[in-house]
C-alpha positions, -999 to 999 in steps of 0.1 A, spaced: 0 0 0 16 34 -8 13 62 16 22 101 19 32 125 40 13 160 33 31 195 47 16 226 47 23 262 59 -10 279 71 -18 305 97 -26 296 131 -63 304 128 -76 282 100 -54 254 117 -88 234 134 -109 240 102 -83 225 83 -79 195 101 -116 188 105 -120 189 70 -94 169 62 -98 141 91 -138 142 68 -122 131 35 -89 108 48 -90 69 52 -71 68 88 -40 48 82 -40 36 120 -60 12 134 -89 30 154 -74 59 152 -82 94 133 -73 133 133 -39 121 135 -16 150 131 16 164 135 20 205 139 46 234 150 48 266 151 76 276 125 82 314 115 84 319 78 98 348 54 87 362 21 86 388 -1 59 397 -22 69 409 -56 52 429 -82 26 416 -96 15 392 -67 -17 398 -39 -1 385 -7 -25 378 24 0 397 44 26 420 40 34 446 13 52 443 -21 88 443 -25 92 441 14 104 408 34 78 395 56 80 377 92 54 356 106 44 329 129 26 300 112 15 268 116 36 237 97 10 209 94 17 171 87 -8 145 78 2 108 66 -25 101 41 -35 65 16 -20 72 -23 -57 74 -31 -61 103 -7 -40 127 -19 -58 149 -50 -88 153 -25 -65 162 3 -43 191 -16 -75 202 -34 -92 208 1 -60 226 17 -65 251 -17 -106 253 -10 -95 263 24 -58 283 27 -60 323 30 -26 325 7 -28 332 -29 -2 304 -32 -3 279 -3 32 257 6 19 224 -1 46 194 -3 39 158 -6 61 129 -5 59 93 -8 67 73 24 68 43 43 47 29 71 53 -5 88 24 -24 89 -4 -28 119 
């Protein structure tokens, strides 16, 4: 079976509405378990350049802020509804979403 690991940067209030949403559309991978998540407060820096609509901060000046850094392990067949739901739901005009394949021993 082929599993992922899902990581996203998002801002510390749409953190429980993400989760919820996602733990809605995610087979749980461990046994009678679900809303299994990993997350950390990271602080993150950007600049927005011309032509882009940042949620927060001004163009051509770097930006500093606290977010949330949000892991999910998700099934292969999870993983277009999962990044499509983290788009519906992120505040950023272009959301940090990374996904990579992993292994998980067996239960």
């Amino acid at each position: 079976m082929s599993y992922y690991k899902v990581v996203t940067l998002v801002p510390e209030e749409i953190l429980e509405n993400l989760m919820s949403e996602l733990n809605k559309i995610v087979k749980p991978i461990y046994p009678n378990y679900d809303y299994v998540f990993v997350y950390s407060k990271v602080v993150s820096t950007w600049r927005p350049l011309s032509g882009s609509n940042p949620f927060k901060g001004k163009i051509n000046q770097i930006e500093y802020s606290s977010e949330i850094k949000l892991e999910i392990n998700v099934h292969k067949e999870n993983i277009d509804d999962v990044i499509s739901t983290i788009k519906k739901i992120h505040s950023y005009e272009c959301p940090v979403i990374e996904y990579f394949e992993i292994r998980i021993p067996s239960f």
